[in-house]
C-alpha positions in Angstrom: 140.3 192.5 88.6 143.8 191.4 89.1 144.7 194.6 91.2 141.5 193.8 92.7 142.1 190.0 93.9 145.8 190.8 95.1 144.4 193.2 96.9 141.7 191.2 98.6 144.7 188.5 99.3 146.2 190.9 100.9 143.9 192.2 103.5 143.3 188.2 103.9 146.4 187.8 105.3 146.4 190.5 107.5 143.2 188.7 108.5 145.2 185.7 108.9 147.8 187.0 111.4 145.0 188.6 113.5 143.2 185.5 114.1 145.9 183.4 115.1 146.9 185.9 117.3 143.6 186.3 118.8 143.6 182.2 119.1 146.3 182.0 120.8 145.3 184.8 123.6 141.6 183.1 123.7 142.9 179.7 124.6 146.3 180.9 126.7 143.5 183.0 128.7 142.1 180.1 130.1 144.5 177.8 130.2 148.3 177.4 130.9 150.8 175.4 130.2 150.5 173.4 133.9 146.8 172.9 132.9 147.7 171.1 129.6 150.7 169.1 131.2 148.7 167.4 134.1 145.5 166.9 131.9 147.8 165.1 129.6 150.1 162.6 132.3 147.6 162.2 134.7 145.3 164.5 136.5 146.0 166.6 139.2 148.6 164.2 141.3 151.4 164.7 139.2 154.7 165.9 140.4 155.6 169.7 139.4 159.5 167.5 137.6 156.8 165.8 135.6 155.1 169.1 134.4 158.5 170.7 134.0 159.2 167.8 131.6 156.1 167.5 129.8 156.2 171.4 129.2 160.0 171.2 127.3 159.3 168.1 125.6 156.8 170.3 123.7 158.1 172.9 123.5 155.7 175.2 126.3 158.1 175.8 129.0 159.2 179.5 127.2 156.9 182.9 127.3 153.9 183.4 125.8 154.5 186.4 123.8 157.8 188.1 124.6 161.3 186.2 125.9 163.1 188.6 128.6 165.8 186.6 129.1 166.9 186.3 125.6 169.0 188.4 123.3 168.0 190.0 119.8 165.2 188.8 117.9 165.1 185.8 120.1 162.7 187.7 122.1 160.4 187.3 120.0 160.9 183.8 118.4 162.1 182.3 121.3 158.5 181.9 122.8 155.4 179.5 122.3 153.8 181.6 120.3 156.4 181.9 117.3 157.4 178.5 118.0 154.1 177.2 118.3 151.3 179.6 115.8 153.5 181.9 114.2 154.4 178.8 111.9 150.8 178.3 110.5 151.9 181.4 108.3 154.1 179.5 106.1 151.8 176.4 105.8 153.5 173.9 109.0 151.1 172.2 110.7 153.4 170.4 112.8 152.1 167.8 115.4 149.4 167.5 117.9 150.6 167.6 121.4 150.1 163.5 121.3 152.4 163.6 118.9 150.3 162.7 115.6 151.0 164.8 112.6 148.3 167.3 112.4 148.2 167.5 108.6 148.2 163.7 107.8 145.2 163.8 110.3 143.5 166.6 108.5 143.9 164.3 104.7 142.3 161.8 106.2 139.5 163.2 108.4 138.8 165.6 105.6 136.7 163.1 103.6 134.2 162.0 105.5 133.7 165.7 106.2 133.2 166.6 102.9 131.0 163.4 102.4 128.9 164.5 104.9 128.4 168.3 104.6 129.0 168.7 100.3 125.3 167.3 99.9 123.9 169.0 102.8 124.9 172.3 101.0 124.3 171.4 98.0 120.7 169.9 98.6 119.6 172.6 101.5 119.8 175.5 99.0 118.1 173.7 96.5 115.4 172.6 99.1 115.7 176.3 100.7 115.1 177.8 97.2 112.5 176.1 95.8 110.4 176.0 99.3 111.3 180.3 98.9 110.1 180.6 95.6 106.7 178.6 96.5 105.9 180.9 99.7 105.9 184.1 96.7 104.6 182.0 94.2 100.9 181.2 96.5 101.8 184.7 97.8 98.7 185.9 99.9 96.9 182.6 100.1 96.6 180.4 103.1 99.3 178.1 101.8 101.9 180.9 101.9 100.9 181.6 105.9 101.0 177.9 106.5 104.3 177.6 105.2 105.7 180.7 106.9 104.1 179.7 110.1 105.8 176.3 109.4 109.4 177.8 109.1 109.0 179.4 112.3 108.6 176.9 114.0 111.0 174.7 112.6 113.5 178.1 112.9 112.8 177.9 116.9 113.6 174.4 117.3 117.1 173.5 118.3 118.8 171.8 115.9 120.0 169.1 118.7 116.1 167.9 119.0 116.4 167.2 115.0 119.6 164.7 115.6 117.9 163.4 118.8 114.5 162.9 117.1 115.8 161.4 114.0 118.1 159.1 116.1 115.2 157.6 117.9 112.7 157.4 115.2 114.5 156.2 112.2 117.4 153.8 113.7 116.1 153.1 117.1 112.3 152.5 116.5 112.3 152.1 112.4 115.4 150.6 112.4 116.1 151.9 108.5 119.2 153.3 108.9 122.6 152.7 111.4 123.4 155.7 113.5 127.1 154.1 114.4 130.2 152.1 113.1 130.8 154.5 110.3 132.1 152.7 107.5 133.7 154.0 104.0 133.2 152.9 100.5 129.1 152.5 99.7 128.6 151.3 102.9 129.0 155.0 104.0 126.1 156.1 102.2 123.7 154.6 104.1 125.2 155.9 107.1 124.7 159.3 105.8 121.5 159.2 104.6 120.4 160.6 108.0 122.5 163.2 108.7 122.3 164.6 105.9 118.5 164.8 105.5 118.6 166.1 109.4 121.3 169.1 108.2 118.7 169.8 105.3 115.9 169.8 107.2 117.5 171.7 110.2 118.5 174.9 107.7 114.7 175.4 106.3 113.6 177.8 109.2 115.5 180.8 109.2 117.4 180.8 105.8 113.5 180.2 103.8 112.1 182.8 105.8 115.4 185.0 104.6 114.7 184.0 100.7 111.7 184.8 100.9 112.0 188.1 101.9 114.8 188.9 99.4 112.2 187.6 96.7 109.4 189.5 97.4 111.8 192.4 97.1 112.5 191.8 93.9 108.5 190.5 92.6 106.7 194.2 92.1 110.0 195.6 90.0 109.6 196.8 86.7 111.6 194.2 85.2 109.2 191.7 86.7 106.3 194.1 85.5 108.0 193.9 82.0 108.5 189.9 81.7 104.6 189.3 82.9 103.3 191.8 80.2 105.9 190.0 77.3 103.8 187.1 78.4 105.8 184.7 80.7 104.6 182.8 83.0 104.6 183.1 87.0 106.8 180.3 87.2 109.4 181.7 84.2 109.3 184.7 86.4 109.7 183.5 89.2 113.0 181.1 88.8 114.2 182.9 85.3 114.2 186.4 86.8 113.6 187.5 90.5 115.9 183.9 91.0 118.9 185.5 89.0 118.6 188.8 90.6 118.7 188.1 94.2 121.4 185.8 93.8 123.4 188.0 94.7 122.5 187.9 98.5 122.2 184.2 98.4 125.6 183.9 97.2 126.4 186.3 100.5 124.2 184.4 103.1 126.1 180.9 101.6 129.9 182.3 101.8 129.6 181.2 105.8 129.0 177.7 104.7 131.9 176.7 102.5 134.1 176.3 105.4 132.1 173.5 106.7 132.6 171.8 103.4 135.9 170.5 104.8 135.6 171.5 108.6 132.3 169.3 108.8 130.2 170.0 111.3 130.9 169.8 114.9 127.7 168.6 116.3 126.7 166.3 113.6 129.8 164.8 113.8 129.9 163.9 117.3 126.4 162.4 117.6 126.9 160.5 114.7 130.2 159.4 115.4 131.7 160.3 111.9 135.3 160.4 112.1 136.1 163.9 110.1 137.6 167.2 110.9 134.6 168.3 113.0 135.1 165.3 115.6 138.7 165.8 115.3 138.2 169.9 116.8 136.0 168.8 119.2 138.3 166.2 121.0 141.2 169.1 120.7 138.8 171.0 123.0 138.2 168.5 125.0 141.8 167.2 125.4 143.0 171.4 126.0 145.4 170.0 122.9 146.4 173.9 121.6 148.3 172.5 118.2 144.9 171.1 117.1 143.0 174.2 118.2 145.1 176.4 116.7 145.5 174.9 113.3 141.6 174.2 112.5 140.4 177.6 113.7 143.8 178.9 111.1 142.3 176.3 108.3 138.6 177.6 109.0 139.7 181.4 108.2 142.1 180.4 105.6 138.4 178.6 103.6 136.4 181.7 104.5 138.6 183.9 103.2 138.6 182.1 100.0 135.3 181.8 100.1 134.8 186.1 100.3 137.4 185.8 97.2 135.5 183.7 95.2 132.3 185.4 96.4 133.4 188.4 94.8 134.0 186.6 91.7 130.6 184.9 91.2 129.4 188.3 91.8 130.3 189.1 88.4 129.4 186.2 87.0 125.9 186.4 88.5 125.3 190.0 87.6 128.0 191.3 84.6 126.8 194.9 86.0 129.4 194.4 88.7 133.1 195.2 87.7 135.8 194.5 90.4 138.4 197.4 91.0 
C-alpha cells in the first residue's frame, strides 16, 4: 500500500504542475497585465507611467512564460509565471496584489468555511441516504413514485431560487433567522441555520435519485437473497447490507465534495455574506487579482487530490476485498 500511496502522490503532483499551468494560461488569456494595473489605480484614465509602475511594483512587467532578453536559466525564472505560480510548488503563498498576505487570509477565512459547509456534508449524506434507502424500501408503491417524482423536481430547480426563497420566507417574512452581519462565537449558529438547511435541501434531487439507483442494484443479489432467508428484516437489509456494499460509489460520488469543506461555497457565501474562502475567490475574480486566483484554484486541487488519496484508502476499509498495489 506504501508503493501504492507514493505512487498516487506522485501522479498528484504531476497533477499539480498541470493545473497551475493551465491557471495561469486561463486567466493570462483573458487578461493582461494593463488590464489588472488600470482596474486596480483607477479605471481606464490612467497614464501608461502609472501602469508601467503598478506592473514592476508587482512584479508583472516581465514575460509570461519565456524571458528573451535574459541569459541562462533566467529565461525561464525571470518571468511572471516562475515568479508569480511556479512558487505554489514549494508551499509560498505570497501576497495578494493589494498587498495582504494570502495565507494569513486563508487561516482566517477558512473557519467560517468550514463552519458552514462541514454540516452541510455531513447532514446531506445522511439526509440523502436515508431518503435513498426509503424510495427501495416502499419500492413499487405510490410512495416510492411520489418521492422520485419529488426529487426531480427539486433536481430541476436552480439552486439560486432555494437561497432566494429561503431568504424571503424565513428572514424577510418569518423573520426567524438573520440573513446578514455574520457574527462568530454562538452567535454564528444562528446565522447558519439557514444556509445550511438550504445546501441540504438543495443536494436531494440528483444525488437521491443517484443512491437510489446504486441500491436497487444491489437489492435482488444473492447476498441480499441470503440475509432475507437467515430471517432479517427489510430494514437490517437494507442499512446492514446493500448500505455497506454500495458504499463504495458513495464514497466516489462524495470525493468532489471535501474540497468545499475548506473552499466553502461560492454562491452561498456571497448571498449570505459569510466572510470565508468562498467570498474571498469570488472578490479575486471580481477584482482580476491573479495571486488570489491562482492560489485557491492550487489549494482546491491540492484537497481533491487528497481526497482521491484517502478515497482509495476508505476503499479498503469499506470493502477488505480491495488490496491497493
Amino acid at each position: 500500500m506504501i508503493r501504492y500511496l507514493l505512487r498516487r502522490i506522485g501522479y498528484g503532483f504531476l497533477i499539480l504542475i498541470g493545473v497551475n499551468l493551465l491557471t495561469f494560461m486561463l486567466f493570462f488569456t483573458v487578461n493582461t497585465p494593463d488590464d489588472m494595473a488600470r482596474l486596480n489605480i483607477g479605471g481606464k484614465r490612467v497614464t501608461a507611467e502609472a501602469i508601467q509602475n503598478w506592473k514592476e511594483e508587482h512584479g508583472y512587467d516581465k514575460p509570461l512564460l519565456w524571458n528573451e532578453k535574459a541569459k541562462g536559466s533566467d529565461k525561464l525564472t525571470d518571468t511572471i509565471f516562475w515568479q508569480h505560480s511556479a512558487r505554489l510548488m514549494v508551499g509560498d503563498l505570497g501576497a495578494s496584489d493589494a498587498g495582504r498576505d494570502i495565507a494569513y487570509e486563508i487561516k482566517n477565512r477558512m473557519w467560517p468555511s468550514v463552519a458552514l459547509a462541514f454540516p452541510t456534508f455531513l447532514l446531506g449524506v445522511f439526509v440523502i441516504v436515508v431518503f435513498s434507502l426509503g424510495l427501495v424500501f416502499f419500492r413499487h408503491t405510490k410512495l416510492e413514485i411520489g418521492g422520485v417524482v419529488f426529487a426531480i423536481v427539486m433536481m430541476s430547480v436552480s439552486s439560486l431560487f432555494y437561497i432566494i426563497f429561503g431568504q424571503w420566507l424565513f428572514s424577510k417574512v418569518l423573520r426567524l433567522v438573520p440573513i446578514s452581519g455574520f457574527e462568530t462565537g454562538t452567535a454564528m449558529i444562528s446565522f447558519l441555520i439557514l444556509p445550511i438547511a438550504i445546501g441540504v435541501f438543495s443536494r436531494i434531487g440528483g444525488d437521491a435519485l443517484l443512491y437510489r439507483s446504486m441500491f436497487l442494484g444491489e437489492i435482488n443479489k444473492d447476498y441480499v437473497r441470503t440475509a432475507r432467508a437467515k430471517g432479517l428484516s427489510e430494514t437490517a437489509v437494507l442499512f446492514k447490507h446493500v448500505l455497506r456494499n454500495a458504499s463504495l460509489p458513495i464514497l466516489t460520488s462524495t470525493v468532489a465534495v471535501l474540497p468545499m469543506l475548506f473552499l466553502g461555497s461560492l454562491v452561498m457565501e456571497s448571498f449570505f455574506g459569510i466572510p470565508g474562502l468562498g467570498s474571498f475567490t469570488i472578490d479575486a475574480i471580481n477584482a482580476q487579482d491573479f495571486a488570489i486566483v491562482r492560489t485557491m484554484v492550487f489549494v482546491g486541487t491540492v484537497l481533491y487530490v487528497i481526497g482521491l488519496i484517502l478515497t482509495d484508502v476508505a476503499y479498503t476499509i469499506a470493502d477488505p476485498r480491495i488490496r491497493l498495489k
